[in-house]
DOZARO-140989 format. One record per residue: residue in one letter; z, x, y of N, C-alpha, C, O in turn. Coordinates in steps of 0.05 Angstrom, whole numbers, plus 32768, in hexadecimal, padded with zeros to 4 digits. Layout:
<nodes>
("A" (Z X Y) (Z X Y) (Z X Y) (Z X Y))
...
</nodes>
This chain:
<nodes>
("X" (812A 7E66 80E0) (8119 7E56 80F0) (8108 7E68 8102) (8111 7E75 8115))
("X" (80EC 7E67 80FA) (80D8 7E76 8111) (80D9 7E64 812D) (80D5 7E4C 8132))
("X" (80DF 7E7D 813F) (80E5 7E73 815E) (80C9 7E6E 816B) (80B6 7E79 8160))
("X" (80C4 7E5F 8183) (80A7 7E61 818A) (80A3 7E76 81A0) (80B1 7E7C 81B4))
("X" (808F 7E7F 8198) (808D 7E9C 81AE) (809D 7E93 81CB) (80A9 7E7E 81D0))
("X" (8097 7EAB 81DC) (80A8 7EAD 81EF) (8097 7EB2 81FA) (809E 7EC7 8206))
("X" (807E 7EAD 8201) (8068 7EB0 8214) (806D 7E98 822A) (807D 7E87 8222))
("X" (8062 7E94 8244) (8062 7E8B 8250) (8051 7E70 8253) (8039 7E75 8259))
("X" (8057 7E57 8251) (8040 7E44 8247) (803C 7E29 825C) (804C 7E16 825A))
("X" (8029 7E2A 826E) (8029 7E15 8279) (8034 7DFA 8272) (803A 7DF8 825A))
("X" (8036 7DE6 8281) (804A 7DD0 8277) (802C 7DBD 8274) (801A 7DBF 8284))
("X" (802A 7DAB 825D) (8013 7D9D 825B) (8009 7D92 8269) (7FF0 7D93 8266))
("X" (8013 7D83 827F) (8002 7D70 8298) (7FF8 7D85 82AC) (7FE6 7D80 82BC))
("X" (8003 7D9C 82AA) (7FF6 7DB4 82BE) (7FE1 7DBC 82B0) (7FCE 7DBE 82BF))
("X" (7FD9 7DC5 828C) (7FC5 7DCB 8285) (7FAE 7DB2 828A) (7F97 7DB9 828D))
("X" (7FB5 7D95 828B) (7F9D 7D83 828C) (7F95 7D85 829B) (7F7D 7D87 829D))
("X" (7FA9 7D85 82B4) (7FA2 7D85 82E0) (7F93 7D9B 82E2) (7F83 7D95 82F3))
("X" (7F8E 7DB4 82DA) (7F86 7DD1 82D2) (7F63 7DCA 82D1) (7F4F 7DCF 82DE))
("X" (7F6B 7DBB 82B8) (7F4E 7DB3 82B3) (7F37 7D9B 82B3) (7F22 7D98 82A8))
("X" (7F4C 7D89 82CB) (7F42 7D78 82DA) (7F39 7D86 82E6) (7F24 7D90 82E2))
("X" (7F48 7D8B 82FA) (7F35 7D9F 8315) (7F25 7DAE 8312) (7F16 7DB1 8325))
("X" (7F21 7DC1 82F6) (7F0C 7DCF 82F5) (7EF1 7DBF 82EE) (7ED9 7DC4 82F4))
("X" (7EFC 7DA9 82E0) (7EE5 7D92 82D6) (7EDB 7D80 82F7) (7EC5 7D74 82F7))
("X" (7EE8 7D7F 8308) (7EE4 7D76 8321) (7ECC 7D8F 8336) (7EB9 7D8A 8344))
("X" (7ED7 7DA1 8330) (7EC9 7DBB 8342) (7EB2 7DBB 8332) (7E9F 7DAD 8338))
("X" (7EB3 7DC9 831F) (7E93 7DC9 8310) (7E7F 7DB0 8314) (7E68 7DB3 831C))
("X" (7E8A 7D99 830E) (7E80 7D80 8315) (7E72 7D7C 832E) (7E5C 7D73 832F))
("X" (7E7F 7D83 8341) (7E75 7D83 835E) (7E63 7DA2 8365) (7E4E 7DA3 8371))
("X" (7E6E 7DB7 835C) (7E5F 7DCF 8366) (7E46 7DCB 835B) (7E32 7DCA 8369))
("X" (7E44 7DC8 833B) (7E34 7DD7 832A) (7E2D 7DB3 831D) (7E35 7DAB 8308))
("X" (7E1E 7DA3 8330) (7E1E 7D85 831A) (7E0A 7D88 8301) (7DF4 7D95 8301))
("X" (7E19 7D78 82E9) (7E08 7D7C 82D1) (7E13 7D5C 82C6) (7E29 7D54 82C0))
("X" (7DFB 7D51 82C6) (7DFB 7D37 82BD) (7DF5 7D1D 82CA) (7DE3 7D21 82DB))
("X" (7DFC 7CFF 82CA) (7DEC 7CF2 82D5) (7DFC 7CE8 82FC) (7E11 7CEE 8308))
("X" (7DEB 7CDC 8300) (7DEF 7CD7 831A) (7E13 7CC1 831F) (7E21 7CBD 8333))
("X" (7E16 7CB7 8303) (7E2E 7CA8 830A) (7E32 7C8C 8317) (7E44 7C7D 831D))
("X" (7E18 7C8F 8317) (7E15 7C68 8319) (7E10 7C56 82FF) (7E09 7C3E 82FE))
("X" (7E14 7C63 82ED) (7E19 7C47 82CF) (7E2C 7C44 82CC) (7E3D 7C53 82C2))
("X" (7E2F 7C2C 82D6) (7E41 7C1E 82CC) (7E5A 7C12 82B7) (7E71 7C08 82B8))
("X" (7E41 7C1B 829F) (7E58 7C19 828A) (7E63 7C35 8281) (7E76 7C38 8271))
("X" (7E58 7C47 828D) (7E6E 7C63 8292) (7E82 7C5B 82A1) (7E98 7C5F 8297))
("X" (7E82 7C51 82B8) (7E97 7C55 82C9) (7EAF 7C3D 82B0) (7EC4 7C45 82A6))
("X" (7EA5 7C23 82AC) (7EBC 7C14 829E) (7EC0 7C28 8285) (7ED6 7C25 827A))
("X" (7EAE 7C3E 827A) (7EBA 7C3F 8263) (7ECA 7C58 8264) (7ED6 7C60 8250))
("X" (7EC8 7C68 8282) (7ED5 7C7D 8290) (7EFC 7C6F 828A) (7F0E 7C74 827A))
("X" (7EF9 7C5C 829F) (7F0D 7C4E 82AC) (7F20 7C3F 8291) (7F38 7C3A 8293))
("X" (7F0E 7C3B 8277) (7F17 7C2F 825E) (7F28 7C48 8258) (7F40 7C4B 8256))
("X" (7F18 7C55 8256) (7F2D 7C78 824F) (7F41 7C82 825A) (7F55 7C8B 824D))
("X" (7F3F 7C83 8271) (7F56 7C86 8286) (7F73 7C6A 8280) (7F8C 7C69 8282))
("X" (7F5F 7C58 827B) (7F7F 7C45 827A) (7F8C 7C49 8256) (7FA4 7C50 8253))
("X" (7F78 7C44 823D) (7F80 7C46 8227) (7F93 7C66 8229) (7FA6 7C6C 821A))
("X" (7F88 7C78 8241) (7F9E 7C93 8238) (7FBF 7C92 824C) (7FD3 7CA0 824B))
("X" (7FBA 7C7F 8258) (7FCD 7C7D 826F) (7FE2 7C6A 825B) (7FFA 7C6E 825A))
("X" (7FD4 7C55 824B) (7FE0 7C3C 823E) (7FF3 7C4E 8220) (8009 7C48 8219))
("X" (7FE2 7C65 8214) (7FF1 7C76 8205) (8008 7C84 8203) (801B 7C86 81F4))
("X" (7FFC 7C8F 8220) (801A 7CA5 822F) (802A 7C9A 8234) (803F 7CA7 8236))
("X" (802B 7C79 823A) (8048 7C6B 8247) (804B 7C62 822E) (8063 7C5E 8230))
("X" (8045 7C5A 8213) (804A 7C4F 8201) (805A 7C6A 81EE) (806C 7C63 81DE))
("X" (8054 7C87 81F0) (8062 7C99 81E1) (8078 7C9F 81F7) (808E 7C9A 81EE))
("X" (8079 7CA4 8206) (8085 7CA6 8221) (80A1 7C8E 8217) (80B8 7C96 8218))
("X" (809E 7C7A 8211) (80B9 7C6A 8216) (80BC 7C68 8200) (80CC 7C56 81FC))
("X" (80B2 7C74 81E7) (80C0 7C71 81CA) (80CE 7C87 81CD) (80E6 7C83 81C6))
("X" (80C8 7CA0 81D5) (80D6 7CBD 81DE) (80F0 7CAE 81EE) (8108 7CB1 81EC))
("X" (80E3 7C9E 81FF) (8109 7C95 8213) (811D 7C86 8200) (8135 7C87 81FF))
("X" (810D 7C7C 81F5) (8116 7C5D 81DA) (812B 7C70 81BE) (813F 7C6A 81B1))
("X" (8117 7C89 81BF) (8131 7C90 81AB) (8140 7CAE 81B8) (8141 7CC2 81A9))
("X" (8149 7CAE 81CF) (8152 7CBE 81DD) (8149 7CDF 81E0) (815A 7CEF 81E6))
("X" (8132 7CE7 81DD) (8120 7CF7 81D6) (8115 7D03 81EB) (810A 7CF8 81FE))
("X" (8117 7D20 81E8) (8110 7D2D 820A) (80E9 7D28 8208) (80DE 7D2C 81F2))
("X" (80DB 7D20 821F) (80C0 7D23 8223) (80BA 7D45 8229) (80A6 7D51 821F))
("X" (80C9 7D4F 8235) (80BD 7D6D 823B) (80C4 7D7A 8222) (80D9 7D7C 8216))
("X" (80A3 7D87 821D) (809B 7D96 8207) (80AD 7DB3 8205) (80AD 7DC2 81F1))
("X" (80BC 7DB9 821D) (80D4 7DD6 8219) (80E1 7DCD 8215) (80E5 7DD7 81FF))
("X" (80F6 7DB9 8219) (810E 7DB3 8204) (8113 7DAD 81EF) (80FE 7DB0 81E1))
("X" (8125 7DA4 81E1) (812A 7DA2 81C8) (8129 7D83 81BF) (813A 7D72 81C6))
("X" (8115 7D7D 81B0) (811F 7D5D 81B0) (812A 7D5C 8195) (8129 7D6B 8181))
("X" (813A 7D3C 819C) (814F 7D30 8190) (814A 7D20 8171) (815D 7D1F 8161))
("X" (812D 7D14 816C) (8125 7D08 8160) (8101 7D12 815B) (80F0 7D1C 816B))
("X" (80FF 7D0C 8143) (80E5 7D14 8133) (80DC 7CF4 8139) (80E9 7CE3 812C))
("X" (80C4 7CE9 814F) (80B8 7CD8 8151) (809D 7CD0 813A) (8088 7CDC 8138))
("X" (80A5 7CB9 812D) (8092 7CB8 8113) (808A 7C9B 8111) (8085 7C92 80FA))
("X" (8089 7C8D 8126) (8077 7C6D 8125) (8078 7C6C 8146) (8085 7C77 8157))
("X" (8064 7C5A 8145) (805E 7C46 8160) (8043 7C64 8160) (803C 7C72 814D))
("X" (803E 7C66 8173) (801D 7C81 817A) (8022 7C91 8162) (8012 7C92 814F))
("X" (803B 7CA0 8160) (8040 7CB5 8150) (8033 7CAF 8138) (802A 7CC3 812C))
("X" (8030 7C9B 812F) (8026 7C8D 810D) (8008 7C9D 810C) (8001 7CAA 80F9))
("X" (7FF9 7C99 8126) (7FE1 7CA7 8117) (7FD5 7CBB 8129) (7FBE 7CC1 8129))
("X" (7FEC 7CC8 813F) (7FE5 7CE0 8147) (7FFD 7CEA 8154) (8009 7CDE 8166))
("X" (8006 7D0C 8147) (8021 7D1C 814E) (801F 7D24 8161) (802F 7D37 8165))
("X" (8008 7D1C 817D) (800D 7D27 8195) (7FFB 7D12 81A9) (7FE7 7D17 81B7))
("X" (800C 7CF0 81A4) (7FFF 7CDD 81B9) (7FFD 7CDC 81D0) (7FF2 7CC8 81DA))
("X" (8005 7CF0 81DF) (8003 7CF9 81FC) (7FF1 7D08 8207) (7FE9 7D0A 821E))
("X" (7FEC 7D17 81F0) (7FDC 7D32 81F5) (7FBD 7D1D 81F4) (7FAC 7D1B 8205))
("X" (7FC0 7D0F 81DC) (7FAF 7D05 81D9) (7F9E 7CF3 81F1) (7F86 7CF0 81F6))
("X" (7FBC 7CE9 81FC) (7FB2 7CD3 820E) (7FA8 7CE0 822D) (7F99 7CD1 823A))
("X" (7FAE 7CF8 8237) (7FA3 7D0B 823F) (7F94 7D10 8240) (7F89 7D0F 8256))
("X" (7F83 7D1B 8224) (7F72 7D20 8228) (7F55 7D02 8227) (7F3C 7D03 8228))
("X" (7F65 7CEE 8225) (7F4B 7CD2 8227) (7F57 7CCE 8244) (7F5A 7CB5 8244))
("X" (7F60 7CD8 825F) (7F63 7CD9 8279) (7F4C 7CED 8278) (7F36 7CE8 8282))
("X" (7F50 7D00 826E) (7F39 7D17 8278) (7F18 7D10 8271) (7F07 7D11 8282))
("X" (7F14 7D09 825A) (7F02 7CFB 825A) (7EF9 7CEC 8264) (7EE2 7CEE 826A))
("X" (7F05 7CDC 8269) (7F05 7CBF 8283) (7EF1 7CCD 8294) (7ED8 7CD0 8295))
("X" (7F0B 7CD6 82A4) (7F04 7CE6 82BA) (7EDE 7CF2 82B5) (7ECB 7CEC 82C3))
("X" (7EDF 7CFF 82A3) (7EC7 7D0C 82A7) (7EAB 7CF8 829D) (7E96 7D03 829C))
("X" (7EAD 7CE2 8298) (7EA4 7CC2 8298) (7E9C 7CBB 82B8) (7E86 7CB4 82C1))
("X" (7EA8 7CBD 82BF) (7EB5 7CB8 82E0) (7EA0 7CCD 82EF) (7E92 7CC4 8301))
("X" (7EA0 7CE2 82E8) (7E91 7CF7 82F1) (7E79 7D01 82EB) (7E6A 7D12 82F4))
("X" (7E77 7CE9 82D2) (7E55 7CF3 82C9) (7E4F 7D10 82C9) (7E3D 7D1B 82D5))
("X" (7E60 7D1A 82BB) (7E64 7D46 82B6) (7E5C 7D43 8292) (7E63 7D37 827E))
("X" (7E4E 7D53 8299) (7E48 7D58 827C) (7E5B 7D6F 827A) (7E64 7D76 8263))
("X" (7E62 7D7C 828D) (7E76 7D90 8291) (7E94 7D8B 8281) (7E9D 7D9F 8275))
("X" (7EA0 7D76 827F) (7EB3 7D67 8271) (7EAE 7D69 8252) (7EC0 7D6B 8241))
("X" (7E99 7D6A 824E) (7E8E 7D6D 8227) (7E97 7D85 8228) (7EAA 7D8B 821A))
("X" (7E8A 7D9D 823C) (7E89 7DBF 8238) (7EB1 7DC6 8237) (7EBE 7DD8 822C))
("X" (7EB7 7DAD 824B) (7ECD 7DB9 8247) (7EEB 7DAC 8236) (7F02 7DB1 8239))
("X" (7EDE 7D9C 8224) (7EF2 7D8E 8219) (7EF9 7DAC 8203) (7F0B 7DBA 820E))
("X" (7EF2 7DB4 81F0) (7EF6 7DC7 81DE) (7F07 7DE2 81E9) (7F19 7DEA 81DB))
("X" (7F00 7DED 8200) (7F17 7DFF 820E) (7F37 7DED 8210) (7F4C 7DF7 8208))
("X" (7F34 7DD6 8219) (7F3F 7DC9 8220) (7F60 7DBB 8202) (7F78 7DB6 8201))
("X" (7F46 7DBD 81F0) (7F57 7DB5 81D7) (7F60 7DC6 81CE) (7F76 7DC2 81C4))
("X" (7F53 7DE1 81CB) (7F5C 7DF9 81BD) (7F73 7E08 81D1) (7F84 7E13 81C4))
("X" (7F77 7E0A 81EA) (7F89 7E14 81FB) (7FA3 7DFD 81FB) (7FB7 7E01 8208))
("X" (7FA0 7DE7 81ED) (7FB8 7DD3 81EE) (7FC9 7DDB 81C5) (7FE0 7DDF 81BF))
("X" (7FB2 7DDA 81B7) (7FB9 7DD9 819C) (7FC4 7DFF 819E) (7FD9 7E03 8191))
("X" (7FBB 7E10 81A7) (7FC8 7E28 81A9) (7FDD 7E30 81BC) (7FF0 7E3E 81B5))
("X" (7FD9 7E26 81D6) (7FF0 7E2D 81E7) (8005 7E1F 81E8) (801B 7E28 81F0))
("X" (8001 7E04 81DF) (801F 7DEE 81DE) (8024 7DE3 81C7) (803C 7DE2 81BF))
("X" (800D 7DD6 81B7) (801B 7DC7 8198) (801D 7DDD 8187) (802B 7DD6 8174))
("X" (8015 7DF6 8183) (801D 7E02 816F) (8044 7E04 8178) (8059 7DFD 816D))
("X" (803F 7E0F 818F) (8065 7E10 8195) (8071 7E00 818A) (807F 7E03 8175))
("X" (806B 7DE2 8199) (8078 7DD0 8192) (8075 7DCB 816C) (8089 7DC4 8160))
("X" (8067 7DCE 8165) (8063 7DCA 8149) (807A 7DDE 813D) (8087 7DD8 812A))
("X" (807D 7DEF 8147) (8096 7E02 813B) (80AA 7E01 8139) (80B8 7E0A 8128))
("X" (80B4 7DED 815B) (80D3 7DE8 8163) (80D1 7DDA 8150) (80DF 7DE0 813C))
("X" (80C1 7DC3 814D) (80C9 7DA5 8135) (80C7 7DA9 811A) (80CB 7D95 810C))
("X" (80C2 7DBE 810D) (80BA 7DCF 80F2) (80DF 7DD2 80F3) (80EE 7DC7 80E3))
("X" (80E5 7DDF 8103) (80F9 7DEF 810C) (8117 7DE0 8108) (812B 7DE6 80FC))
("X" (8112 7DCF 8114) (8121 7DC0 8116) (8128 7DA0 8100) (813C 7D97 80F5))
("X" (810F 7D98 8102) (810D 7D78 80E6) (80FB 7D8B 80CE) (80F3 7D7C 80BC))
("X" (80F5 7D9F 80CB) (80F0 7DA9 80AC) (80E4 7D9C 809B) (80CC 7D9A 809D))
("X" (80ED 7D94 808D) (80D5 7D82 8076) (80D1 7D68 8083) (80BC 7D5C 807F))
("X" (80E6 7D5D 8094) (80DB 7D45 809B) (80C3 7D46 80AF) (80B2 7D35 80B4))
("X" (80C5 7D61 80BB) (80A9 7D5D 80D0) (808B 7D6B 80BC) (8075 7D67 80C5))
("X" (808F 7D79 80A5) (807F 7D86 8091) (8079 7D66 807E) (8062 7D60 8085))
("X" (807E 7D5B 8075) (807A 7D37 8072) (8063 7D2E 807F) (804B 7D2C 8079))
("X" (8076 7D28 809A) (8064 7D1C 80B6) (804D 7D31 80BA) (803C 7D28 80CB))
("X" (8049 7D41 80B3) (8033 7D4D 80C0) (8022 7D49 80A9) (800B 7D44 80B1))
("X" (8024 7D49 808D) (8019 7D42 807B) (800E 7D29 807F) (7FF8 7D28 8074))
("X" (8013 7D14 8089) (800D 7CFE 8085) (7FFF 7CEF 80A3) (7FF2 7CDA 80A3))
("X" (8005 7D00 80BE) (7FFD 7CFB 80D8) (7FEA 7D1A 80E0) (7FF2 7D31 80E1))
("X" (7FCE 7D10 80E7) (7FC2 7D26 80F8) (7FCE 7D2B 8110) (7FD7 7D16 811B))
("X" (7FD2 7D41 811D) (7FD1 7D4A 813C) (7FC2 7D3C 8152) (7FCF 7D36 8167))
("X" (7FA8 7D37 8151) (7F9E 7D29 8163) (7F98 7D10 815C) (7F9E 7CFD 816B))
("X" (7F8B 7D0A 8146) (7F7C 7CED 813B) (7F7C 7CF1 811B) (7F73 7CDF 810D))
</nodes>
């Protein structure tokens, strides 16, 4: 069984908060984009923010439902494969990142576009490849299956 490095890896809600705030500072120092009075940004900001909030508590209690650790350093108990999991192997991450989006809806940042792609590539390299290894590691063909048949994000 290949182990996952031993590098030091932020915990996921610290990489999003990371880059909220940097999406907050740039926004305000350096503004790029519109003034933030349309309207149907802000509902379709606020649509994002709840559809990712409505995700995370929906993978969130299937993880409690089949006794399954949520923190990405431990070892979990169960290979999650219906309810979010059906058509994406990381519904949190996912739902995360439609909070971050939101957010930058909210903020009228075009800065949020510049920074979605750091953003995805520092999550798909610093945390799901790990995690992709413990669960390789551990459910073997059953998670080599599931990955055949479920994308990572969408």
């Amino acid at each position: 069984m290949q182990q996952p490095s031993s590098h030091i890896t932020l915990a996921p809600p610290v990489i999003y908060l990371l880059f909220i705030g940097f999406n907050l500072l740039l926004s305000w120092q350096l503004p790029w984009g519109g003034d933030g009075q349309n309207p149907w940004l802000r509902y379709l900001g606020w649509g994002l923010i709840d559809a990712g909030v409505l995700l995370i508590a929906w993978a969130a209690i299937l993880m409690y439902r089949f006794k399954t650790t949520i923190n990405p350093f431990k070892k979990p108990s169960a290979l999650l494969v219906e309810g979010p999991y059906r058509f994406s192997r990381n519904p949190i991450y996912l739902g995360d990142t439609l909070i971050f989006l939101g957010i930058g809806l909210l903020l009228s940042s075009w800065w949020t576009v510049l920074l979605l792609p750091p953003l995805i590539l520092c999550m798909n390299e610093g945390v799901i490849r790990r995690e992709e290894t413990l669960l390789n590691g551990i459910f073997a063909e059953h998670y080599a299956h599931y990955c055949s048949h479920v994308r990572r994000w969408l």
